[in-house]
C-alpha positions as CSV (number, residue, x, y, z in Angstrom):
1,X,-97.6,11.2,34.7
2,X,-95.0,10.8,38.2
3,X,-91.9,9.9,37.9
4,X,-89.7,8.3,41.0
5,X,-86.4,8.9,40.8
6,X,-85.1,6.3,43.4
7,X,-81.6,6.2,45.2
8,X,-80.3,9.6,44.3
9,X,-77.5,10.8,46.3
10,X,-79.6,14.4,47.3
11,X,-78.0,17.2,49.6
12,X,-75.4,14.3,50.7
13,X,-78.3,11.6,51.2
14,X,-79.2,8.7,49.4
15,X,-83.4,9.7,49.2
16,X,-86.1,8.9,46.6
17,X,-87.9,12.0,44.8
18,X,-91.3,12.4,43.3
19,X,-92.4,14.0,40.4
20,X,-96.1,14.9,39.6
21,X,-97.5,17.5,36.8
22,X,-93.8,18.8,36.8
23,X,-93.3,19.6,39.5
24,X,-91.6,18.0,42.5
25,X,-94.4,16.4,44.5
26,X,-94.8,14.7,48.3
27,X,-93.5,10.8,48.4
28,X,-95.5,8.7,48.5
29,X,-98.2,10.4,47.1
30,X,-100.5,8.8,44.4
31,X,-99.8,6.6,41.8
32,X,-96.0,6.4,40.0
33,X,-96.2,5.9,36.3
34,X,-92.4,5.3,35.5
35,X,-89.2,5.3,37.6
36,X,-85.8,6.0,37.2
37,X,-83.1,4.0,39.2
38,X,-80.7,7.1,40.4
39,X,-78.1,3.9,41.3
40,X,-76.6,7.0,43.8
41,X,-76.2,9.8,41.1
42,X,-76.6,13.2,42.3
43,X,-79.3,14.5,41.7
44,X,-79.4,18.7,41.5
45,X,-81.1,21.9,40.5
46,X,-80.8,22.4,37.0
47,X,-77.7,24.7,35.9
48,X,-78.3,28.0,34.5
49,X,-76.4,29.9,31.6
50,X,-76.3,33.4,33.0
51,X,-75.4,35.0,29.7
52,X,-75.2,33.9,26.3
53,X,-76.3,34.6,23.2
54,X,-78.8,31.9,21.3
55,X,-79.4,33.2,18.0
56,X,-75.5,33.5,17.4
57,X,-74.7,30.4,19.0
58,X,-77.3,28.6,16.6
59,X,-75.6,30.6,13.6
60,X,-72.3,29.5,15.0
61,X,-73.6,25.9,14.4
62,X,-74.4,26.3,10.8
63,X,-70.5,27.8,10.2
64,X,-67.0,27.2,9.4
65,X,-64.9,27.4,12.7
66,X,-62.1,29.6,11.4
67,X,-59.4,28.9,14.9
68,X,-57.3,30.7,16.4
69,X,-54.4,31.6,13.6
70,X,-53.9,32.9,10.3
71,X,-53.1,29.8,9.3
72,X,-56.5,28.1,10.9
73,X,-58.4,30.3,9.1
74,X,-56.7,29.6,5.9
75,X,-56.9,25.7,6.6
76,X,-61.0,26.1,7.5
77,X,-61.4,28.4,4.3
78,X,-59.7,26.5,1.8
79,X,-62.3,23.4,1.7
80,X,-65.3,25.4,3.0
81,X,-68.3,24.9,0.7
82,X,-70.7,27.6,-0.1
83,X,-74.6,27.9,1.6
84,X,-77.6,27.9,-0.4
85,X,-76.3,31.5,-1.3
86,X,-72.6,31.3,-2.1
87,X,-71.5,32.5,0.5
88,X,-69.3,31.2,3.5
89,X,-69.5,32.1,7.2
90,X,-67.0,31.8,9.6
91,X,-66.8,32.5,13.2
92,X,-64.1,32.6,15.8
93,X,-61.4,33.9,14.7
94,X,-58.5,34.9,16.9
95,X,-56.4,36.6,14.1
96,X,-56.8,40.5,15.1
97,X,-55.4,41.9,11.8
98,X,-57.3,40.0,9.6
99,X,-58.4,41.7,6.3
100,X,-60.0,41.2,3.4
101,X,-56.1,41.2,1.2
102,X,-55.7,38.1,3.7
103,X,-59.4,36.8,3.0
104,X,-58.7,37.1,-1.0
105,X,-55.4,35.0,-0.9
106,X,-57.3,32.1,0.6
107,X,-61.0,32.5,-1.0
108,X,-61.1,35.1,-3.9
109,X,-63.9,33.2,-5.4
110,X,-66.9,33.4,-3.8
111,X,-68.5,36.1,-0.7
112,X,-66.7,35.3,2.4
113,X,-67.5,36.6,6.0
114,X,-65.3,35.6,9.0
115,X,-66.1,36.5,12.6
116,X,-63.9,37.5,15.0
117,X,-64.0,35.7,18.1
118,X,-64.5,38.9,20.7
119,X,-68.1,38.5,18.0
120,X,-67.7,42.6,18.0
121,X,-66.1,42.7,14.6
122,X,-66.9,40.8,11.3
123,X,-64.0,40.8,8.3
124,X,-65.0,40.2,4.5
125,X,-63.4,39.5,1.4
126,X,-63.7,41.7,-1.7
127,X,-66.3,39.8,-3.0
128,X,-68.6,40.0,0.1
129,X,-68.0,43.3,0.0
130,X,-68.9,44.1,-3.2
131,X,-71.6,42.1,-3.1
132,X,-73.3,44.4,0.0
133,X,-72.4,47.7,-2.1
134,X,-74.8,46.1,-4.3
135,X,-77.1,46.8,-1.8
136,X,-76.3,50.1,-1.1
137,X,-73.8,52.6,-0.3
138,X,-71.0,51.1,2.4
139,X,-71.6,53.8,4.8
140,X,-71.9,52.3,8.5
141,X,-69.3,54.0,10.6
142,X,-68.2,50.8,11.5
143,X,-66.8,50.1,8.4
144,X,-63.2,50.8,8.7
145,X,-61.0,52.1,5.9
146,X,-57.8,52.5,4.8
147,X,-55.6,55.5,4.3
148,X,-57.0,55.8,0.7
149,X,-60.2,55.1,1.8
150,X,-61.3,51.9,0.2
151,X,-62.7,49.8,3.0
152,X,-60.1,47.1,4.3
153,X,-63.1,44.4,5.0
154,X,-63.2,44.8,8.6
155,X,-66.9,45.9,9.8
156,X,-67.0,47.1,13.8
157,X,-70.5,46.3,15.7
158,X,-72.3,46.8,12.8
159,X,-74.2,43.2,13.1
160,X,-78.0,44.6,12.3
161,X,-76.7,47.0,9.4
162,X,-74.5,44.0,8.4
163,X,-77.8,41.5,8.6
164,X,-80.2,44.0,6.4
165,X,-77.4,43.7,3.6
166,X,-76.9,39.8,3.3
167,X,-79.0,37.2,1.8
168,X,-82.1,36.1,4.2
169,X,-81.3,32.8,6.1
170,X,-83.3,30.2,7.0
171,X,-84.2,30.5,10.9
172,X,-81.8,28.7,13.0
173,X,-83.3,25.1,14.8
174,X,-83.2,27.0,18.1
175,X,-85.3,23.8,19.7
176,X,-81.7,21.4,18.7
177,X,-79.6,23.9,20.7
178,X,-81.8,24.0,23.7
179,X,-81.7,20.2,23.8
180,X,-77.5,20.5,23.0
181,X,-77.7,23.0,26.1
182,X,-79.7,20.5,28.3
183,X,-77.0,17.8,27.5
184,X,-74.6,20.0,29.5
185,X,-77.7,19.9,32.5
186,X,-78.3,23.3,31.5
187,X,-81.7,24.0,32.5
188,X,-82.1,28.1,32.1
189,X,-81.0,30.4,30.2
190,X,-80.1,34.2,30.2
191,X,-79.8,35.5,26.2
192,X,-77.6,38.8,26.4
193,X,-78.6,39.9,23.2
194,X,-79.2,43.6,23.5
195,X,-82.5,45.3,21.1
196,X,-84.5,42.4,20.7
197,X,-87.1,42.6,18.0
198,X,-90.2,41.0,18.9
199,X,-90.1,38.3,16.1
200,X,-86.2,37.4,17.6
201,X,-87.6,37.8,21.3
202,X,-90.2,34.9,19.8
203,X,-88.2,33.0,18.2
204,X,-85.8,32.0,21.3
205,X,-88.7,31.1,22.8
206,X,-88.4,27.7,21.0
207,X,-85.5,26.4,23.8
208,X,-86.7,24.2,26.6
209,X,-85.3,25.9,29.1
210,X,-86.6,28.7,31.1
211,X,-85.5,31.8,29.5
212,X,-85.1,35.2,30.5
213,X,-83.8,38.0,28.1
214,X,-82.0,41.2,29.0
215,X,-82.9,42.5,25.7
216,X,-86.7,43.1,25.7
217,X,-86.6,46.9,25.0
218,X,-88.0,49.2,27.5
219,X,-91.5,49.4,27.9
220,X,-92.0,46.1,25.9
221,X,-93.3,42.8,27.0
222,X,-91.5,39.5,26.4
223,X,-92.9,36.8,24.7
224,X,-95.2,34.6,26.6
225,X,-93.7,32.1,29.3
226,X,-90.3,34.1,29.0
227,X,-88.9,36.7,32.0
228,X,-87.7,39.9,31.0
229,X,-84.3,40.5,33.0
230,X,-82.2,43.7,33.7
231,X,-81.8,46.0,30.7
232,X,-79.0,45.5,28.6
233,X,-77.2,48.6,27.6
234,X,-73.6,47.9,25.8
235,X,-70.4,50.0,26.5
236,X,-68.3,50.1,23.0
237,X,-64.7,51.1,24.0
238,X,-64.3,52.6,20.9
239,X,-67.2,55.1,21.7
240,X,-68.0,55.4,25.4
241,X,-70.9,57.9,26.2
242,X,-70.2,60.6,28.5
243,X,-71.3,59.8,31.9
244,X,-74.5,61.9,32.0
245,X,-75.7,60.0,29.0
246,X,-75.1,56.6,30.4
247,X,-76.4,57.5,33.3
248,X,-79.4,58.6,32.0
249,X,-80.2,55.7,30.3
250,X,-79.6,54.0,33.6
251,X,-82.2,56.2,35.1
252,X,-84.9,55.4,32.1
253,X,-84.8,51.6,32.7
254,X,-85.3,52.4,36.2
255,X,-87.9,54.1,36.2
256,X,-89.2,51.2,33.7
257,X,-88.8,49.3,37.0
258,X,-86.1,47.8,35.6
259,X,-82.3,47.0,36.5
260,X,-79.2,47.0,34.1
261,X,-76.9,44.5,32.7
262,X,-73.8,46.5,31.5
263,X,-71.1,45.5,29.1
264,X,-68.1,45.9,30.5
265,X,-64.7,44.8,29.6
266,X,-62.2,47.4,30.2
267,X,-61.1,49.2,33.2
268,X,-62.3,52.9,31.4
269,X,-65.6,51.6,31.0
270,X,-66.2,50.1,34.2
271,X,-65.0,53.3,36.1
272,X,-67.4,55.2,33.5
273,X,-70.4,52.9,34.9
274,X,-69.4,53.3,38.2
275,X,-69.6,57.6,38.0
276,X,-72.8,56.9,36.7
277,X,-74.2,55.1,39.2
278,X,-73.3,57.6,41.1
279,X,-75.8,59.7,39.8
280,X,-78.4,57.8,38.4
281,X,-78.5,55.5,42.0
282,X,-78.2,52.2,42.2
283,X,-81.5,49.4,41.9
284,X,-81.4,45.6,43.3
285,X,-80.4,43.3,40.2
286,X,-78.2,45.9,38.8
287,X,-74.8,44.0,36.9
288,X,-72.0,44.2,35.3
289,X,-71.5,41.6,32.3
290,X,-68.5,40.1,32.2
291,X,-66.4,42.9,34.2
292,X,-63.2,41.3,32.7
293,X,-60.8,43.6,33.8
294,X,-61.9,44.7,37.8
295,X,-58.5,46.7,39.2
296,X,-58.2,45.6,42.8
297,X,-58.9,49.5,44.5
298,X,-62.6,49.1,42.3
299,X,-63.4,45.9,44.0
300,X,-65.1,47.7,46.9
301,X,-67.3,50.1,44.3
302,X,-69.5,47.1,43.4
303,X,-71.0,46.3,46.7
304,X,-74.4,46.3,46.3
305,X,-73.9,45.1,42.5
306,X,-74.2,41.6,40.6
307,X,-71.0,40.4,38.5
308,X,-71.7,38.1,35.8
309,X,-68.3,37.2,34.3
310,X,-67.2,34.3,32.1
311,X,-63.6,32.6,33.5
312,X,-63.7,30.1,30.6
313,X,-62.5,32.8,28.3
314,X,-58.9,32.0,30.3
315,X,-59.3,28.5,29.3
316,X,-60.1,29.2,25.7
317,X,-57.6,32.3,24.9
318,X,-55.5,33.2,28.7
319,X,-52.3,32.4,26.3
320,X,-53.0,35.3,24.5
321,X,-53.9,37.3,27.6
322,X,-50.9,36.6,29.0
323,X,-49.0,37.7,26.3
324,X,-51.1,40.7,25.3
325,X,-52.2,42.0,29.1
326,X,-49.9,43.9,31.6
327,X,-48.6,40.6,34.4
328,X,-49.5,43.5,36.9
329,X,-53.2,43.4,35.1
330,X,-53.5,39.0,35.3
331,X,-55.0,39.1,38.4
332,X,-57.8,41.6,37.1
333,X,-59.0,39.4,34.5
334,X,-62.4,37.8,35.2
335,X,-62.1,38.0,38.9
336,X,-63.8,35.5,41.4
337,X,-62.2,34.8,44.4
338,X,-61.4,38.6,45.6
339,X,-65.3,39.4,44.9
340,X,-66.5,36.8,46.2
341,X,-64.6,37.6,49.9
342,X,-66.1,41.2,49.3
343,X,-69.4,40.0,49.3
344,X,-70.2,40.7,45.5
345,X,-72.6,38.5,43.7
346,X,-70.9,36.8,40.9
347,X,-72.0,34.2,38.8
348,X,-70.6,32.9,35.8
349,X,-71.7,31.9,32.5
350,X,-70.6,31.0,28.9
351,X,-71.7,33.8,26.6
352,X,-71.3,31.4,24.5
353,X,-70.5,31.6,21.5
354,X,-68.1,33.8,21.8
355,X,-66.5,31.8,25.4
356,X,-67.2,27.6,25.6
357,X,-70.2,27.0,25.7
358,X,-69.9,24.0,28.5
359,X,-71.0,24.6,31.9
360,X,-68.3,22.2,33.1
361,X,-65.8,23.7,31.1
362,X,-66.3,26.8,32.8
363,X,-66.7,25.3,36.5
364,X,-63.2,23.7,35.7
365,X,-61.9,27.2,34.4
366,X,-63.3,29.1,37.9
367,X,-61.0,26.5,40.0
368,X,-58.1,26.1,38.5
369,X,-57.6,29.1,36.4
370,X,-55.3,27.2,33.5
371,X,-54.7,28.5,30.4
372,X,-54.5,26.3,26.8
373,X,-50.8,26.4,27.3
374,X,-52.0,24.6,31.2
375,X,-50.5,26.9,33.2
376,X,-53.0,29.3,35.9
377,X,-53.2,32.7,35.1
378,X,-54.3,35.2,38.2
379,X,-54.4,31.7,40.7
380,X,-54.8,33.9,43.0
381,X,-58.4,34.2,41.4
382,X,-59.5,30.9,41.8
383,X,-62.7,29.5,43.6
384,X,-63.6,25.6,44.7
385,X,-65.4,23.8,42.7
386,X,-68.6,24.2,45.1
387,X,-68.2,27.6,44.6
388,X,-68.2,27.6,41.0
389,X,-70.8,24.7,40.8
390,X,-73.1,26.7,43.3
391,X,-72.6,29.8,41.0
392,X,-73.9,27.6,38.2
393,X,-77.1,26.4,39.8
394,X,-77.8,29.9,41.5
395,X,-81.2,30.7,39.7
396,X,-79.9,34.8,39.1
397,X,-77.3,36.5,41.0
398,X,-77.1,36.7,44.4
399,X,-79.7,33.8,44.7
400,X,-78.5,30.7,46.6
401,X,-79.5,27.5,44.7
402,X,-82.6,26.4,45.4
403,X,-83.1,23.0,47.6
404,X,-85.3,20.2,45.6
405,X,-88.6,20.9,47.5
406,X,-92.2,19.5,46.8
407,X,-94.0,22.2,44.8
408,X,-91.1,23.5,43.1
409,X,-90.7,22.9,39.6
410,X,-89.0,20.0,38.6
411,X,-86.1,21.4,36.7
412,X,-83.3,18.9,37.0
413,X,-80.0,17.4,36.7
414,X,-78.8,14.2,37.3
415,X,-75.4,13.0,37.6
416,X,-73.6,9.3,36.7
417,X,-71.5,10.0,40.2
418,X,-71.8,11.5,43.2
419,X,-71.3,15.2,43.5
420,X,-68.2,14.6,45.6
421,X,-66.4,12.6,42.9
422,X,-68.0,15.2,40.0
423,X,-66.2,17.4,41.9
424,X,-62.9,16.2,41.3
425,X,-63.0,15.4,38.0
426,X,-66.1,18.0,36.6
427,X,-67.2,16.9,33.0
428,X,-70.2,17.3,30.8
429,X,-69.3,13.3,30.1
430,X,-71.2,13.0,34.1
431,X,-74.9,14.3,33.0
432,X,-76.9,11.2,32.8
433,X,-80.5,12.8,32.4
434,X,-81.8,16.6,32.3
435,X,-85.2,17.4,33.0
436,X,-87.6,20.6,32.4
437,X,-90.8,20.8,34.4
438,X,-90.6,17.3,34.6
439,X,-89.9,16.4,31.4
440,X,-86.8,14.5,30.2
441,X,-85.5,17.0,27.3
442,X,-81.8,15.2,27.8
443,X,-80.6,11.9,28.5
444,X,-77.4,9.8,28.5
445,X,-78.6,6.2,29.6
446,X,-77.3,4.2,31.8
C-alpha cells in the first residue's frame, strides 16, 4: 500500500509526502493506492510519552475517579457499583488524610480501595481490609497503623503485595488505550513501571505505539519489537538508601550496559543521587524522572544528565502546591526554562495516570505555567510552546526531533491547522489523523 498525503504544511512548506511499506518513501515513486488531502495541516513526527505508566492507566479506566476532596470522594463513592467481585476501585484522590473511619462513613458495605493520586499510597475500608487478612496476615511494612496498632487503611508502596491479596482481574484492553493515546498524536511510548514481570513486559506490548520500558530487570530481555530503556530504580522518601547502596545499584545496571532512570521528587533524594553519581560515574542516557523539586545551586550538578519532568502536574494540583510548598521553593517545582539555558536535556511527559494524560495539556502547562485556580506558579519557569512541542516530539532525551525523511518510519501526526496557529491555541481537539509505520491507528475526519 502508499499513501500521499498531499498539501501538508511540512517544516513551514506546503509539500506532498509519500508513504510506502511504512515507511516514508521518495515522491513520486511507484504507484499511490490512497491519498489523503492535508488541505495545509501540519504534518509532524509523532509525539512521544516519555514516562507513563500503561497498566495503571488502563486500570485507572476501569475505576471510580474519587477528585480532589473529601467531599469528591464521598460524592464518587456513594453511587459506585461493585465489579464482578464486590469490590470498588478508586483512583486519584487528593485527600492526604484519608482513612478507612472516613471510607466506612461513605461505603461500609462492600470492599473499597481508593488511590491516592501521588499513586504511592492506596487507602481501604474495614471491609477491604478484612477481606485481605483473609488472605493472610497484614504484615507489609507499608501498612501503617495506629497508636493501638490496628491498621488505619492506609497501605504505602505496597502495590505487588497489595495485587497478590485481591481478587484476579481481568487483563486491562491495553490495545483501546494505545489507540486513546494515538488520539492525542501520541506515537511512542516510555512505561516507567519499575520490576516488570515478563508476562506484564508482554502484555504492554499490545499498544501501537513504539514502546520502550525502563522496567525490564537487569540482565533480562524485553519482549519482542519493544526497546529496553535506562533502568528504573525508585527513591522512596520515606526510606532512602544510603549513598553507597544506591550507588551501587547504579554501578550494576552499568555494567549491564545500561543507564538509569531515577525517581526523584524531593530535594534530599536528588542530592542523595547526585553523591552517588559521584561514585558510581556517570553513563550517557542517565535521568532523573520527574526532578520536581531542583533548588537553583543543583542546577549545574545535572550537566551531562537527562531530566524527564512532568509540568502538567501544576496544571492539575499547583493550587495545592502553592499552598503546601515554601513561595521561596515555587520556582523549584518541575523546572524547564533554567535547565534548559544550562544545557540540560529535559523532556516532558505525562506519567499519566497519576499527571493528565494529554500531551497538549502538558505543552500548555510548560508555557504558561497556570494553576486550576489560573494563575502561573514559578513563571519564571516557563518555555515557548516550540520548546515544549519540540520536547514532545524529541524521540528520547537530548534527541532533536527527527525531520520527515524517506526511509524513516512513518510515525505520524497530522494537524487540522497549521503549526503556527496550533501554537497559539494547543489542543488535542487539532489532531486530525495519527499514523504508526504507516498505518492510520487514529483519526478525526475532516
Amino acid at each position: 500500500m502508499a499513501l500521499l498525503i498531499r498539501d501538508a504544511e511540512i517544516d513551514g512548506r506546503r509539500r506532498d509526502l509519500l508513504i510506502r511499506d511504512g515507511r516514508i518513501a521518495v515522491p513520486g515513486s511507484g504507484v499511490v493506492t490512497e491519498v489523503l488531502d492535508a488541505g495545509g495541516g501540519a504534518l509532524l513526527p509523532g509525539l512521544t510519552d516519555h514516562h507513563l505508566h500503561l497498566h495503571a492507566l488502563a486500570a485507572a479506566r476501569r475505576s471510580v475517579r474519587a477528585g480532589r476532596t473529601r467531599a469528591d470522594v464521598s460524592a464518587a463513592l456513594g453511587p459506585a457499583v461493585p465489579d464482578d467481585h464486590g469490590w470498588i476501585r478508586a483512583v486519584g484522590s487528593g485527600d492526604d488524610d484519608l482513612d478507612a473511619r472516613e471510607l466506612d462513613r461513605v461505603r461500609p458495605d462492600v470492599p473499597v480501595r481508593v488511590q491516592h493520586r501521588s499513586g504511592a499510597m492506596w487507602v481501604l475500608n474495614s471491609a477491604a481490609l478484612a477481606a485481605l487478612e483473609g488472605r493472610g496476615p497484614l504484615d507489609h511494612p507499608g501498612v501503617e497503623r495506629g497508636p493501638d496498632g490496628v491498621p488505619t487503611g492506609r497501605i504505602l508502596r505496597a502495590d505487588d503485595w497489595l495485587r497478590d491479596r485481591l481478587p484476579a482481574a481481568a487483563p486491562p484492553d491495553l490495545g483501546a488505550l494505545g489507540r486513546e493515546l494515538a488520539g492525542y498524536g501520541i506515537t511512542a511510548v516510555t512505561d516507567a513501571t519499575p520490576d516488570l514481570t515478563p508476562a506484564a513486559a508482554a502484555a504492554l506490548a499490545d499498544v501501537p505505539q513504539r514502546l520502550t520500558l525502563l522496567g525490564v530487570p537487569l540482565g533480562t530481555a524485553p519482549p519482542p519489537g519493544v526497546e529496553a530503556g535506562p533502568y528504573k530504580i525508585v527513591l522512596t522518601d520515606s526510606d532512602l538508601p544510603d549513598p553507597d547502596e544506591l550507588a551501587a545499584r547504579i554501578g550494576q545496571a552499568h555494567a549491564a550496559g545500561r543507564p538509569v532512570a531515577v525517581h526523584s521528587v524531593t530535594r534530599e533524594s536528588l542530592v542523595l543521587l547526585l553523591v552517588a553519581l559521584e561514585t558510581a560515574g556517570r553513563m550517557p542516557g542517565d535521568r532523573i524522572e520527574h526532578a520536581a523539586l531542583v533548588p537553583a545551586e543543583l542546577i549545574g550538578s545535572l550537566a551531562g544528565l537527562a531530566v524527564v519532568t512532568q509540568p502538567g502536574f501544576l496544571a492539575d494540583r499547583g493550587d495545592d502546591y502553592r499552598r503546601t510548598v515554601p513561595a521561596d521553593e515555587h520556582a523549584d517545582l518541575y523546572r524547564c526554562r533554567s535547565l534548559h539555558e544550562a544545557g540540560v536535556a529535559v523532556v516532558l511527559s505525562s506519567d499519566a495516570p497519576y499527571g493528565p494524560v494529554d500531551p497538549w495539556a502538558v505543552l500548555r502547562a510548560a508555557s504558561t505555567r497556570e494553576t486550576p485556580d489560573g494563575e502561573p506558579l514559578g513563571p519564571e519557569e516557563a518555555i515557548t510552546p516550540r520548546q515544549a512541542l519540540d520536547s514532545l516530539l524529541s524521540p528520547a532525551p537530548g534527541v532533536a526531533p527527527r525531520p520527515l525523511r524517506p526511509g524513516d518510519p512513518a510515525d505520524l501526526v497530522l494537524l487540522h491547522a497549521p503549526l503556527s496557529e496550533a501554537l497559539r491555541a494547543p489542543d488535542a481537539a487539532l489532531v486530525r489523523a495519527t499514523l504508526v509505520a504507516g498505518a492510520t491507528v487514529s483519526a478525526s475526519g475532516g
